[in-house]
C-alpha positions as CSV (number, residue, x, y, z in Angstrom):
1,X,-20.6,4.8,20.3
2,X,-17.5,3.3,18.9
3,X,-14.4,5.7,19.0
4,X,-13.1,6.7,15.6
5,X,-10.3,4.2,15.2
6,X,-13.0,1.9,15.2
7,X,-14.3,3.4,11.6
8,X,-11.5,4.1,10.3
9,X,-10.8,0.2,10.6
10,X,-14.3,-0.9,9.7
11,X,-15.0,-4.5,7.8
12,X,-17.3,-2.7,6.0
13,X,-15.3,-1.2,3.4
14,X,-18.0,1.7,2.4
15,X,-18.2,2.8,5.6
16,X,-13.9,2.3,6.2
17,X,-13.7,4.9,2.8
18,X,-16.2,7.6,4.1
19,X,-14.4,7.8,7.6
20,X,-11.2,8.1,5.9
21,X,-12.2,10.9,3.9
22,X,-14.2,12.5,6.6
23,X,-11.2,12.3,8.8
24,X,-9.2,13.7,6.6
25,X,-11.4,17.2,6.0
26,X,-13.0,16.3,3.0
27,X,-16.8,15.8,2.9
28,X,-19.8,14.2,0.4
29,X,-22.0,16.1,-1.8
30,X,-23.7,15.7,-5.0
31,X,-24.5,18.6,-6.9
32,X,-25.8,16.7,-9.7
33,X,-22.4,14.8,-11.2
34,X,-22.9,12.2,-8.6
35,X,-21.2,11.4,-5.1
36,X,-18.0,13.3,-4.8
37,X,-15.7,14.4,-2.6
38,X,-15.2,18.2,-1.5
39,X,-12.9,20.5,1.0
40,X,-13.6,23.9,1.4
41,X,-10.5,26.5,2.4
42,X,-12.8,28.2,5.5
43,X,-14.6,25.6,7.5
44,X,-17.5,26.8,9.6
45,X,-17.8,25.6,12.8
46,X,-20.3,26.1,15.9
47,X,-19.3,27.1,19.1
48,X,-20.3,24.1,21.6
49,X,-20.9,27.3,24.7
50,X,-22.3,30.8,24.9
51,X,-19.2,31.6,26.7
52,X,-17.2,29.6,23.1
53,X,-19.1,32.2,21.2
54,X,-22.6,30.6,20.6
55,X,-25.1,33.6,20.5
56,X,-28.6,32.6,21.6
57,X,-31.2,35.4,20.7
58,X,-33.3,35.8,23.7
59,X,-36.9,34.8,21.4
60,X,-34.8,32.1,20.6
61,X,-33.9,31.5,24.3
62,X,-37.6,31.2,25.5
63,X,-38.2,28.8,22.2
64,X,-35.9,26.6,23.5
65,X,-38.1,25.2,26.4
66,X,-40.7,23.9,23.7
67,X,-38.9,21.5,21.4
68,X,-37.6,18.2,23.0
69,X,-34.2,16.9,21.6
70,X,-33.7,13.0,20.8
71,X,-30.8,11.4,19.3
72,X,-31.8,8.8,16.5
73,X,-35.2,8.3,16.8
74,X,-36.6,9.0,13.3
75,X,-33.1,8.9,11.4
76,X,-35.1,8.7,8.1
77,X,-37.3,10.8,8.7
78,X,-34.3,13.8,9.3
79,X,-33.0,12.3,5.9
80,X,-36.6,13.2,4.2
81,X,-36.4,16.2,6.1
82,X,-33.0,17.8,4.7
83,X,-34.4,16.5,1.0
84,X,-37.2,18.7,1.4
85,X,-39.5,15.9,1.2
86,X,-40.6,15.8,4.5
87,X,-44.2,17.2,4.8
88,X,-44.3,20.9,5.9
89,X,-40.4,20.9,5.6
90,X,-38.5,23.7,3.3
91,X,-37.9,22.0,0.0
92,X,-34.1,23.9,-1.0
93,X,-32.8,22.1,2.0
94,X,-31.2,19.2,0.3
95,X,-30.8,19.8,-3.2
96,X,-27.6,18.4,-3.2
97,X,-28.8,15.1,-1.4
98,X,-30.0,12.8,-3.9
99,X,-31.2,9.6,-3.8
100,X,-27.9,7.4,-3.8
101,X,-26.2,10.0,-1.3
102,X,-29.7,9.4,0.7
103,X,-29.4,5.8,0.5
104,X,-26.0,6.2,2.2
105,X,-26.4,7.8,4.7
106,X,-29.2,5.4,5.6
107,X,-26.0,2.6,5.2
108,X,-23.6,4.9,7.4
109,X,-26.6,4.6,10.3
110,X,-26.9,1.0,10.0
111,X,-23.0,0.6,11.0
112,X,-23.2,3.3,13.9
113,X,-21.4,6.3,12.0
114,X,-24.5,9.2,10.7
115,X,-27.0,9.8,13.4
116,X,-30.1,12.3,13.6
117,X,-30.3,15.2,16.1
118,X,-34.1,15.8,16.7
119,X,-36.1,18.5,17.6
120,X,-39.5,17.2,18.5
121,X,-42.6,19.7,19.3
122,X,-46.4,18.4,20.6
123,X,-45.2,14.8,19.9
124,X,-43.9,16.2,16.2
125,X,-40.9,16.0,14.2
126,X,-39.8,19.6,14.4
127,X,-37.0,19.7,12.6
128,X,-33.2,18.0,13.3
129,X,-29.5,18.2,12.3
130,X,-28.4,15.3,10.4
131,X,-24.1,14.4,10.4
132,X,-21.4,12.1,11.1
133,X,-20.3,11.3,14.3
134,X,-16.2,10.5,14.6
135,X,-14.2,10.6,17.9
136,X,-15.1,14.1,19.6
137,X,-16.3,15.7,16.4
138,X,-19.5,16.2,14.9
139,X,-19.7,16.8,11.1
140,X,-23.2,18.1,10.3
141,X,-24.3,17.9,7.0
142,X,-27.5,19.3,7.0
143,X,-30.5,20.4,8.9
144,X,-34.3,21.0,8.1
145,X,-37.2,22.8,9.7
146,X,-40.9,22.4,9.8
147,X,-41.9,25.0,12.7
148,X,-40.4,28.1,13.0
149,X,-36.6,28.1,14.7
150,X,-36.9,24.2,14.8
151,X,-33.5,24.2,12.7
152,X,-32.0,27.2,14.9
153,X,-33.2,25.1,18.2
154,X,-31.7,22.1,16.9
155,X,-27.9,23.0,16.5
156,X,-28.2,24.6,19.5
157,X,-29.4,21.9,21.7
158,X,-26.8,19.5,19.6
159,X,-24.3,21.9,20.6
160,X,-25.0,21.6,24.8
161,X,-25.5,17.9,23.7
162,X,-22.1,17.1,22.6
163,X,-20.6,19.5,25.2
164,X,-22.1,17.7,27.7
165,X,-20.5,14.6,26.4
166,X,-17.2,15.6,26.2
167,X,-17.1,16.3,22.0
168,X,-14.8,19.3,20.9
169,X,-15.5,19.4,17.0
170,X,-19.6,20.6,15.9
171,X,-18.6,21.1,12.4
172,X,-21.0,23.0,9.9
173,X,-19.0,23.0,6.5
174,X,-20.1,26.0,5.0
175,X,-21.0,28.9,6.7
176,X,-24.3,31.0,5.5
177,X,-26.4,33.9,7.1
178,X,-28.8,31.4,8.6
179,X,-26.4,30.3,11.2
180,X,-23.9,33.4,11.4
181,X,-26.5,34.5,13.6
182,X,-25.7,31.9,16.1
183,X,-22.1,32.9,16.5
184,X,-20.8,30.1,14.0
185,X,-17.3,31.1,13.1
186,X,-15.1,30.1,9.5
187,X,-11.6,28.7,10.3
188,X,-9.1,28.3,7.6
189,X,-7.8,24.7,6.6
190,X,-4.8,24.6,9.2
191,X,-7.4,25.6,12.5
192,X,-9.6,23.0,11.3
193,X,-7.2,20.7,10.5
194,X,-5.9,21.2,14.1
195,X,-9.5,20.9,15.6
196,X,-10.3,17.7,13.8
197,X,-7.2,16.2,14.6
198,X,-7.5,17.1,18.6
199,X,-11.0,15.8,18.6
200,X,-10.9,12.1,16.6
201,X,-8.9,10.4,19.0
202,X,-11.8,10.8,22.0
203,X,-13.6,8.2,23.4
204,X,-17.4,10.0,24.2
205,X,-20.6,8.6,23.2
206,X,-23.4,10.4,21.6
């Protein structure tokens, strides 16, 4: 995977504007006025260890043998996925991701920046985290389930994932009960800002 620098540099000048802003703390959503840019004042963010903080139920510890992670296998799939338009998927999981923010993302794959963390199950899509990958950080914008604790599963497997690879940053945006169970912690502006910053300039590979 190319290291941030080379994003924030691309030719492509779509993809150039969204590492910017992503490197910067700000992040994409469309809650109905079209693309724009937002930044939250508390940032949540996932501990990458169980010794970091990551709680791992002990059901959820025995699911974990069941699901089989992949990195982007079925990219548009996860994209359906987090719309709610993937069969058997929950359909509030992308509200805000609507067709032009979906066709984006599906750009930002093409030039090697938004990637799909998958949880697969009997030789099924199971669920996944879908985000942006810059430097040592992971940005996840969304996640989706279609078996139960597929979504739970999947952040924690991405979480030993990018560990394992030397990332530093798994980056929820906004925390919610769903993954407070997990041990994912809010950080004001400044703690982020320092994580981010610490985490861009590292050269690791997905």
């Amino acid at each position: 995977m190319p290291p941030a620098r080379t994003f924030l540099n691309h030719p492509d000048p779509l993809t150039r504007e969204v590492a910017r802003h992503y490197a910067s703390g700000a992040f994409l959503m469309d809650n109905g006025d079209g693309l724009m840019w937002y930044s939250v004042e508390n940032r949540a963010v996932v501990p990458l260890t169980e010794r970091g903080g990551l709680h791992v139920a002990r059901r959820l510890r025995r699911d974990l043998k069941h699901f089989e992670p992949r990195v982007d296998t079925a990219f548009a799939q996860v994209v359906a996925g987090c719309r709610g338009d993937l069969p058997g998927s929950a359909p509030r999981d992308g509200e805000w991701i609507s067709d032009e923010l979906a066709a984006l993302y599906l750009h930002l794959h093409a030039q090697g920046l938004a990637h799909s963390f998958e949880v697969w199950r009997g030789g099924e899509l199971a669920g996944g985290v879908l985000g942006l990958a810059l430097g040592g950080a992971f940005i996840a914008e969304s996640k989706f389930h279609r078996v139960t604790n597929a979504s739970k599963a999947a952040l924690i497997l991405l979480a030993a994932h990018l560990h394992a690879r030397g990332f530093t940053l798994l980056d929820a945006q906004i925390q919610n009960p769903h993954i407070e169970t997990l041990g994912v912690r809010e950080v004001d502006s400044d703690t982020y800002g320092a994580l981010l910053g610490a985490a861009l300039p590292l050269n690791v590979s997905l």
